[in-house]
BALOBA-1460 file (C-alpha; in Angstrom, 3 decimals):
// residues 254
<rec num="1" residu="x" x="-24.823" y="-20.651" z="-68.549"/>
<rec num="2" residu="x" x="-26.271" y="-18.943" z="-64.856"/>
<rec num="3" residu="x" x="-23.679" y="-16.617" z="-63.605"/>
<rec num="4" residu="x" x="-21.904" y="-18.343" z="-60.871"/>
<rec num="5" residu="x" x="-20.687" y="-16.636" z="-57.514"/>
<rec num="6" residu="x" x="-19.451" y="-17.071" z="-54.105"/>
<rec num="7" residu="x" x="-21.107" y="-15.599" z="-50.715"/>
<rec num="8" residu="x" x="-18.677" y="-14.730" z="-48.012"/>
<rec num="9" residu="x" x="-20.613" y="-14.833" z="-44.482"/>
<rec num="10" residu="x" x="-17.729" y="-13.042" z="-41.907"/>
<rec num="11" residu="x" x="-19.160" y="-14.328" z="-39.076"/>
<rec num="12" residu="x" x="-18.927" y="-17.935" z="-39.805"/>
<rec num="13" residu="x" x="-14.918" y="-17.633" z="-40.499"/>
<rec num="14" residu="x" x="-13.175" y="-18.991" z="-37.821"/>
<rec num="15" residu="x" x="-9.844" y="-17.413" z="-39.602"/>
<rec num="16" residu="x" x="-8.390" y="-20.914" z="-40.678"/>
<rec num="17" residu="x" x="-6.996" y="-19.795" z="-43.677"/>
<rec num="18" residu="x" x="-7.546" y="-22.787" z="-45.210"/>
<rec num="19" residu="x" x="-9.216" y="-20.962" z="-47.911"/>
<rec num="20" residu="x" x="-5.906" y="-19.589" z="-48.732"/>
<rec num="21" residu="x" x="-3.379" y="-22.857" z="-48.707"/>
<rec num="22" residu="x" x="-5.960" y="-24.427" z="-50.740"/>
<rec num="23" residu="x" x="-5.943" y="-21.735" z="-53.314"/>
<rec num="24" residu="x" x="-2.044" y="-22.065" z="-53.224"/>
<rec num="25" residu="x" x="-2.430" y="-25.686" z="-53.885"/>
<rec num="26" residu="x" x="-4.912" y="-25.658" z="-56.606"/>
<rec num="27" residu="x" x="-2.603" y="-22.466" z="-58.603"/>
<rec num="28" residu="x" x="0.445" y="-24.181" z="-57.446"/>
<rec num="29" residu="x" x="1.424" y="-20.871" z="-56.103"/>
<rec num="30" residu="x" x="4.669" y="-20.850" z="-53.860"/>
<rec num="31" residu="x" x="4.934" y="-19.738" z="-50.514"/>
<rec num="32" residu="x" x="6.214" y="-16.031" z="-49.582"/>
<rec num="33" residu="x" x="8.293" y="-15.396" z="-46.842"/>
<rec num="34" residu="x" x="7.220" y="-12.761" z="-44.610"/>
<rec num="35" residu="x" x="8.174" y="-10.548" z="-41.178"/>
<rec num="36" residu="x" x="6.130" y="-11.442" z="-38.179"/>
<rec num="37" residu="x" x="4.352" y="-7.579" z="-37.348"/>
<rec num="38" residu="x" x="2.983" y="-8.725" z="-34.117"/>
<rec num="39" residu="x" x="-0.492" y="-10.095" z="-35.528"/>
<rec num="40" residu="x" x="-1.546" y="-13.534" z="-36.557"/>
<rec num="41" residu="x" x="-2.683" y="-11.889" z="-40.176"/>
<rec num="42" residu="x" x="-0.275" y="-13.309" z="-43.308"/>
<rec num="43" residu="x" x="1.009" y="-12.030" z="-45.233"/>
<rec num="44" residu="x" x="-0.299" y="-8.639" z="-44.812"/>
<rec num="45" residu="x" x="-1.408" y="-7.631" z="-48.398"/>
<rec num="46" residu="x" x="-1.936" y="-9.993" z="-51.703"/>
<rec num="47" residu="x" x="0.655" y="-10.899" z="-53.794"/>
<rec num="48" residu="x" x="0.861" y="-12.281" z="-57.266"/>
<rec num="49" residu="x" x="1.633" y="-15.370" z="-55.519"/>
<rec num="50" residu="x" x="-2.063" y="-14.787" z="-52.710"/>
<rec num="51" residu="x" x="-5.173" y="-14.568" z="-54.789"/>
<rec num="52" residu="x" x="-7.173" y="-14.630" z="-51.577"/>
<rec num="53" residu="x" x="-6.257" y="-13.315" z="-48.057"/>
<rec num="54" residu="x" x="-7.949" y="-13.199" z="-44.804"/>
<rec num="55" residu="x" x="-7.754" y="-10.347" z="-43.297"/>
<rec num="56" residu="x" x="-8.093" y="-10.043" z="-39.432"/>
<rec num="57" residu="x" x="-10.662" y="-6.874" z="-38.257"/>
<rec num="58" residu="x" x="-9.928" y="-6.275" z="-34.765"/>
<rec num="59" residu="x" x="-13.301" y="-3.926" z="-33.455"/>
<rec num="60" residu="x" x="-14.363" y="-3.104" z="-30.094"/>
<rec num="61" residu="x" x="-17.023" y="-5.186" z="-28.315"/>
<rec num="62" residu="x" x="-19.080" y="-4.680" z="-25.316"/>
<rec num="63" residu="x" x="-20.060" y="-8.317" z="-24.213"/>
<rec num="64" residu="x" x="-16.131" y="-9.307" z="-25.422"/>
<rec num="65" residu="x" x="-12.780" y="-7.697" z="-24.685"/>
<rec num="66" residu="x" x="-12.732" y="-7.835" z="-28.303"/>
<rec num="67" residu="x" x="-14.588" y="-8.647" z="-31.546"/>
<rec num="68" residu="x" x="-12.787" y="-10.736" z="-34.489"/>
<rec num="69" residu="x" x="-14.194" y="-10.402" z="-37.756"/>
<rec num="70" residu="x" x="-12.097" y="-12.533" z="-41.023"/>
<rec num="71" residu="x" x="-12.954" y="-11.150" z="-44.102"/>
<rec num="72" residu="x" x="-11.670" y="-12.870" z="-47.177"/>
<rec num="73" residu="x" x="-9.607" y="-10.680" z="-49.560"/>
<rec num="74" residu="x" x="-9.951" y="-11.347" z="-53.563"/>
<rec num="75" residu="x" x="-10.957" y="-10.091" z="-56.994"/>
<rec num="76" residu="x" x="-14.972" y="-9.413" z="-56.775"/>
<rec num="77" residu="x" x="-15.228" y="-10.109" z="-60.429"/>
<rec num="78" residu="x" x="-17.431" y="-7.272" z="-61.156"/>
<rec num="79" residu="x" x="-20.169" y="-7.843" z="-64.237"/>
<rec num="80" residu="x" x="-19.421" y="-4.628" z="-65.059"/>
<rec num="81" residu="x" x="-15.482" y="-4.360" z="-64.458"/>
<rec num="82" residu="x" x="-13.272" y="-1.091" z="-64.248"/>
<rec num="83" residu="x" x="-10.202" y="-3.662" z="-64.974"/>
<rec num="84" residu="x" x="-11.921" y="-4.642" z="-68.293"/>
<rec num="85" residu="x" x="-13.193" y="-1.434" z="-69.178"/>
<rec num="86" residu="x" x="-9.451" y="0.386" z="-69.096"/>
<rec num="87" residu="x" x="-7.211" y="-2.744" z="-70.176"/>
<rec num="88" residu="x" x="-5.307" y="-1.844" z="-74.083"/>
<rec num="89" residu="x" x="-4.552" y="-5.328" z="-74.651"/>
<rec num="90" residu="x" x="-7.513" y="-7.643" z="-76.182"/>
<rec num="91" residu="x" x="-7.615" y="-11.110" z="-74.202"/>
<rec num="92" residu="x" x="-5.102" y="-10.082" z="-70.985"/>
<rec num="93" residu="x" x="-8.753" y="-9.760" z="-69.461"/>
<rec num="94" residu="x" x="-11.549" y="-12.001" z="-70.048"/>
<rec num="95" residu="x" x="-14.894" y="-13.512" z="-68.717"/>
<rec num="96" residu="x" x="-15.892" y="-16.564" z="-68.779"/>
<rec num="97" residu="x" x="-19.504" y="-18.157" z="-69.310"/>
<rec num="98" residu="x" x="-19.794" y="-18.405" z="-65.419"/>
<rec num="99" residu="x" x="-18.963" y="-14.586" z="-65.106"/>
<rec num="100" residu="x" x="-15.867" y="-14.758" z="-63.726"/>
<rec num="101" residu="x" x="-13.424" y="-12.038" z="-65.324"/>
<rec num="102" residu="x" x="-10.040" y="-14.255" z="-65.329"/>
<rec num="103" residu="x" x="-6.596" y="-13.508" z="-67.704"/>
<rec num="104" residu="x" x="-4.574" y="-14.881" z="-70.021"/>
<rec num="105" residu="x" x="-0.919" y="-13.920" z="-68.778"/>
<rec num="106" residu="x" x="0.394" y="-14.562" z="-72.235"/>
<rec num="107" residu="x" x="-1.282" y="-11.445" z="-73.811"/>
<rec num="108" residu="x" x="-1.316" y="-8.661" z="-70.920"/>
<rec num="109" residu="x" x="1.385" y="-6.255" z="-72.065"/>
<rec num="110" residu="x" x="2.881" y="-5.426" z="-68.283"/>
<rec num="111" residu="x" x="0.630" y="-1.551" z="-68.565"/>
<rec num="112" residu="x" x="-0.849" y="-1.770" z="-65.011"/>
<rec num="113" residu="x" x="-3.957" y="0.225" z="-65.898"/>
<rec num="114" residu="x" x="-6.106" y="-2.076" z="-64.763"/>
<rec num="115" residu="x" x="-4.836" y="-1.248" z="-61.078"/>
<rec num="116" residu="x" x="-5.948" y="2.501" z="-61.629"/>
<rec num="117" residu="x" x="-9.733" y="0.501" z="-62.734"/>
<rec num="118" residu="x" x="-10.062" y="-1.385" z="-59.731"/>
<rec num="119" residu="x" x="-12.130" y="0.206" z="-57.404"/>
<rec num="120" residu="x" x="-11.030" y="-2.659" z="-54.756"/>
<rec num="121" residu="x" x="-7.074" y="-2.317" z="-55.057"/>
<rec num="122" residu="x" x="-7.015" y="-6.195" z="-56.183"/>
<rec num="123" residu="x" x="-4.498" y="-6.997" z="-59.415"/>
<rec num="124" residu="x" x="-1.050" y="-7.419" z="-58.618"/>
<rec num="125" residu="x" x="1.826" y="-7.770" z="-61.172"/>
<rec num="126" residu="x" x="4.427" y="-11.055" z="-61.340"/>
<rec num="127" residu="x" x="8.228" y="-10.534" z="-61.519"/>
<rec num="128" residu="x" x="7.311" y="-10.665" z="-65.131"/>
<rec num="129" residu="x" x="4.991" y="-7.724" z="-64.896"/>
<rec num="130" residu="x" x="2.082" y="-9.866" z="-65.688"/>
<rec num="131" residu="x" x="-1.136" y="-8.830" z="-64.005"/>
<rec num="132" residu="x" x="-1.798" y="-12.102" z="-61.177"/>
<rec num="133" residu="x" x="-4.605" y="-12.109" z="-59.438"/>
<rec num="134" residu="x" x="-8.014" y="-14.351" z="-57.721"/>
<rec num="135" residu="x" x="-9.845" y="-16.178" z="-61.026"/>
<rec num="136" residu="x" x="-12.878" y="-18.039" z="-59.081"/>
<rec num="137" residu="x" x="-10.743" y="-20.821" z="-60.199"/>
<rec num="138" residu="x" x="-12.207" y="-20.635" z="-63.485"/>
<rec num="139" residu="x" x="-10.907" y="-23.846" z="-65.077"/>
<rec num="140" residu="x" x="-12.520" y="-25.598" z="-61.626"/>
<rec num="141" residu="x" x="-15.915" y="-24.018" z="-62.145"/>
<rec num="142" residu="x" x="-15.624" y="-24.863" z="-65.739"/>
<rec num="143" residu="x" x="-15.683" y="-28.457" z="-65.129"/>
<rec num="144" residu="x" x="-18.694" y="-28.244" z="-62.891"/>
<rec num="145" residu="x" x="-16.499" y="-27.818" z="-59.835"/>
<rec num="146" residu="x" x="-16.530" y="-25.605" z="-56.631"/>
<rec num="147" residu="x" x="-13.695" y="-22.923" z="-56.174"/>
<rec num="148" residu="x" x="-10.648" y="-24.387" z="-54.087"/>
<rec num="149" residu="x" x="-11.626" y="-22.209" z="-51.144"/>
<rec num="150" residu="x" x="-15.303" y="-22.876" z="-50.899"/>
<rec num="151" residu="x" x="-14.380" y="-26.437" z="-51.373"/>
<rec num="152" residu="x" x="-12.219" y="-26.422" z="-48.185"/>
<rec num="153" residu="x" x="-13.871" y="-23.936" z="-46.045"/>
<rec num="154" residu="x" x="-14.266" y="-26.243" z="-42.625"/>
<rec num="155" residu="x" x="-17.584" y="-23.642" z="-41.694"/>
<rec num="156" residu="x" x="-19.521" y="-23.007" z="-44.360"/>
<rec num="157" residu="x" x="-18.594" y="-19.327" z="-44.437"/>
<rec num="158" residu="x" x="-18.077" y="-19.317" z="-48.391"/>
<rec num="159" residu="x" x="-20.108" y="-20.737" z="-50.289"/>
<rec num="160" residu="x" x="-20.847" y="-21.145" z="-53.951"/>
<rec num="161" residu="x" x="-23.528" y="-21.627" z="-56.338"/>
<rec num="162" residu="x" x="-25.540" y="-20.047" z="-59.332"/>
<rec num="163" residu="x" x="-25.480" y="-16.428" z="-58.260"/>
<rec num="164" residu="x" x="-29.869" y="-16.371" z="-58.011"/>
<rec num="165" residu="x" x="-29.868" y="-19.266" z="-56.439"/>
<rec num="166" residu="x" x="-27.626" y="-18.250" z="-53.570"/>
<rec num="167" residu="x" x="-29.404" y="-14.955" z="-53.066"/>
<rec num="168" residu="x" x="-32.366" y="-16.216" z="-52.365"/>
<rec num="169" residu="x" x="-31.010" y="-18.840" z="-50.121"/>
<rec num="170" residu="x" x="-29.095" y="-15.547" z="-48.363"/>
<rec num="171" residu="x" x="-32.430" y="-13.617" z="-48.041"/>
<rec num="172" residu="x" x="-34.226" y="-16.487" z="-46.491"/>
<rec num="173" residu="x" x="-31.537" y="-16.871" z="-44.238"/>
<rec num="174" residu="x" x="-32.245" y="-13.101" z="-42.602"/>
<rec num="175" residu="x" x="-29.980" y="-10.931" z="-45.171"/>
<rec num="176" residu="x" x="-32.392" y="-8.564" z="-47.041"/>
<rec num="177" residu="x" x="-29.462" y="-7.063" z="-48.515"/>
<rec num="178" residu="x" x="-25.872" y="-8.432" z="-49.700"/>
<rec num="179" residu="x" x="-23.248" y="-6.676" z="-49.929"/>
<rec num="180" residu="x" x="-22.061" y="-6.728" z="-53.594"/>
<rec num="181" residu="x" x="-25.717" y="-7.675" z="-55.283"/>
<rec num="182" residu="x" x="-26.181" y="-4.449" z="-57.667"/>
<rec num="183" residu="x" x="-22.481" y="-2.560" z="-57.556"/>
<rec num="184" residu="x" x="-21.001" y="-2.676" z="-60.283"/>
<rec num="185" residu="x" x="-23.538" y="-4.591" z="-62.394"/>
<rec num="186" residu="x" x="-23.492" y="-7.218" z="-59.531"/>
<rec num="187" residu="x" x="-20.624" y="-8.467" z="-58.066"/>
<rec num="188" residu="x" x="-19.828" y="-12.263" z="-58.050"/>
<rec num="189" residu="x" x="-18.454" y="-12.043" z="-54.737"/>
<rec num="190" residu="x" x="-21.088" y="-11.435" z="-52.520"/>
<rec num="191" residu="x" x="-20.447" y="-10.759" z="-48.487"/>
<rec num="192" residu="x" x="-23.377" y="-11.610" z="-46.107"/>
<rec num="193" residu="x" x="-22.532" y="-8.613" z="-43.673"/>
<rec num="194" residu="x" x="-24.607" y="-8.068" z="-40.728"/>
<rec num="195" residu="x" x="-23.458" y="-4.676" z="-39.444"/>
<rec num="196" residu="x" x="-22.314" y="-1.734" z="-42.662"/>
<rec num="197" residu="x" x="-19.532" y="-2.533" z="-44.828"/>
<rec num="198" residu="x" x="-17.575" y="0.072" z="-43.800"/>
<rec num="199" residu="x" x="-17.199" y="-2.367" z="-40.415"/>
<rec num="200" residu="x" x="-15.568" y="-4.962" z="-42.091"/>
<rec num="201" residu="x" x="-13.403" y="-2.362" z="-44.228"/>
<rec num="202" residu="x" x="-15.284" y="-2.754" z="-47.135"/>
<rec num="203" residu="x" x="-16.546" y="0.424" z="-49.612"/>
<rec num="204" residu="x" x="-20.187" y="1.926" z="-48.959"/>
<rec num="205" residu="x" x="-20.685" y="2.720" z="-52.628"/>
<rec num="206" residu="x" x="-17.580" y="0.853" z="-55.074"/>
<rec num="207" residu="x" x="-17.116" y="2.508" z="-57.988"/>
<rec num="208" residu="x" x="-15.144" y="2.747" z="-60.702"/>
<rec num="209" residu="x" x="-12.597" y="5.635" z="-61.012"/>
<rec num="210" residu="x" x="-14.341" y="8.742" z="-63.027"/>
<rec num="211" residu="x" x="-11.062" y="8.699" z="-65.497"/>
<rec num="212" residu="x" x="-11.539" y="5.091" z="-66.210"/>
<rec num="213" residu="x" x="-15.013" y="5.748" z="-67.639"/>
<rec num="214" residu="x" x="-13.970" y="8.751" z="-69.403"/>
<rec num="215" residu="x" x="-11.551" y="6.364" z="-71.782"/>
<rec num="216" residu="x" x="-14.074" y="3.625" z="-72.504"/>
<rec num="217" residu="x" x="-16.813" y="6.442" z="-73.439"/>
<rec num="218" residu="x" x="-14.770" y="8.860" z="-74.549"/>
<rec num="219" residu="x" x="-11.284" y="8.401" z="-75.559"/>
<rec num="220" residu="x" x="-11.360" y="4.872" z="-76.458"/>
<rec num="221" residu="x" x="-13.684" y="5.490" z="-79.050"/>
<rec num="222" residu="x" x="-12.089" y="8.133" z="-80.383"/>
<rec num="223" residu="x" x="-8.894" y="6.309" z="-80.797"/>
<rec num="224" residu="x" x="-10.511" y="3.133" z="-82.593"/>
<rec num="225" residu="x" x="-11.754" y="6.350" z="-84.845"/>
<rec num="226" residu="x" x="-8.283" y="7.554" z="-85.566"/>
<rec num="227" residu="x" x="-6.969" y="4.096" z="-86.365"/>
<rec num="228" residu="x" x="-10.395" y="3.165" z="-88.538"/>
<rec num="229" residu="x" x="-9.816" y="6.495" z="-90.131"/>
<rec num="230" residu="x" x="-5.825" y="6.370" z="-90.535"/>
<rec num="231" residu="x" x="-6.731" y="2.856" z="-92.597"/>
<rec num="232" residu="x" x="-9.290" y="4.388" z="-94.404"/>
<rec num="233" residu="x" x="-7.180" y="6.888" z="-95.566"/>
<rec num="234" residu="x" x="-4.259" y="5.111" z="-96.937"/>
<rec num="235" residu="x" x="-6.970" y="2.358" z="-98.777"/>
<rec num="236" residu="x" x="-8.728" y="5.128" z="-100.683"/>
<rec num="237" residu="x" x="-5.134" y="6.547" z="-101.801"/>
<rec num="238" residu="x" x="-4.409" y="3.098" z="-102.770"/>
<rec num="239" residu="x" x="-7.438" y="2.829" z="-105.125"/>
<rec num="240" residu="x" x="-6.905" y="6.293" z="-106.479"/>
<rec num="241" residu="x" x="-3.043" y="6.177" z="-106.815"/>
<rec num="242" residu="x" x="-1.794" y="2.789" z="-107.065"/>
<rec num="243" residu="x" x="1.405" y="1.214" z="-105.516"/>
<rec num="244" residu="x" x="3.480" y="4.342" z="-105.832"/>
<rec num="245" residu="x" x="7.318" y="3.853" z="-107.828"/>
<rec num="246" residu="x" x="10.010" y="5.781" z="-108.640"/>
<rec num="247" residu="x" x="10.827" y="6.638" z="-112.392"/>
<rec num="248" residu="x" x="14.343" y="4.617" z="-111.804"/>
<rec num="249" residu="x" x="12.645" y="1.779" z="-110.402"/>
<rec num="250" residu="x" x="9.894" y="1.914" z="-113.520"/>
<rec num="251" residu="x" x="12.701" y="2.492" z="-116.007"/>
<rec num="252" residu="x" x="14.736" y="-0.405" z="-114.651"/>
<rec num="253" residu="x" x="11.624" y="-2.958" z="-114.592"/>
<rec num="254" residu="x" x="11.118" y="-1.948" z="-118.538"/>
């Protein structure tokens, strides 16, 4: 199966949200009710009830009194993911043929490490501490369909497709680079930025937190070692020994 992704383009958002209330829809996620702050972004962070949120940059301009820039807020579902890499529990986290990295609420044990792993600040936990977050609407794409949000986008700004595919249609288009298209293995959210990241209030350089690789290369190992060798252990004693009984328990068999 090709690796499927979306490209974000910031300058064709027009800041609609619609992204976002379709995402709601398709997750049947319920609303949140929030404090007006004096700007028209909402809610102001995700939520394990927001997968995706627009967030409003508000930059200086010299032909305008101001320049607007939307940039859509979500998992980046990383090829090679910190989230993965740190998470104890086998199945919370999980990607699927189209290289999304989705969950399984049912087996993530409520640890949060996979907060510390992200190198974007994206999971968020339930009221049932179980890790919620942006899936590329994985059971959509499974079926051949587009996300919710490209689906509804009114402009065009994100758009999906097999991840090859839509680079090259992004480097014809003018973008020699994209932002997103060798971090991390490749990212399947890819951002069409025409000034540096760090204008939209993205990362330069992502990457994922130096303790994070230390326990997949390091300590990880080592503790699939101790178990391995823990098991080992009692097996051999097993064949050598037997199933151990007490004389009164032997006596009162006979």
């Amino acid at each position: 199966m090709t690796r499927k992704s979306l490209i974000i383009s910031p300058e064709l958002c027009i800041g609609c949200r619609g992204c976002q209330t379709a995402c709601k829809g398709w997750n049947q996620l319920p609303a949140t009710k929030t404090v007006n702050k004096g700007t028209a972004e909402n809610p102001p962070d995700l939520t394990p009830n927001l997968y995706n949120k627009i967030r409003y940059v508000e930059i200086p301009s010299a032909s305008n009194p101001v320049r607007w820039l939307f940039v859509s807020q979500r998992c980046m579902h990383c090829d090679d993911a910190g989230c993965m890499k740190i998470c104890p529990a086998p199945g919370a986290l999980f990607k699927t043929k189209e290289g999304a990295v989705a969950f399984n609420k049912d087996k993530c044990i409520g640890c949060k490490l996979c907060v510390s792993g992200c190198p974007f600040n994206i999971p968020r936990y339930d009221e049932k501490d179980k890790i919620s977050k942006c899936h590329l609407c994985s059971d959509r794409i499974a079926e051949g369909l587009a996300p919710a949000c490209a689906k509804t986008c009114p402009t065009g700004a994100i758009a999906y497709g097999d991840r090859d595919t839509m680079i090259g249609k992004a480097q014809s288009a003018g973008y020699q680079k994209l932002y997103g298209e060798a971090d991390l293995g490749g990212l399947g959210i890819l951002y069409a930025f025409k000034d540096a990241p760090r204008v939209y209030g993205m990362d330069e350089h992502p990457a994922i937190p130096e303790a994070v690789v230390f326990w997949h290369k390091t300590l990880k190992p080592l503790a699939y070692w101790g178990l391995g060798g823990a098991v080992a252990v009692s097996l051999l004693h097993y064949i050598a020994f037997g199933s151990k009984k007490d004389e009164e328990e032997v006596k009162k068999d006979e």
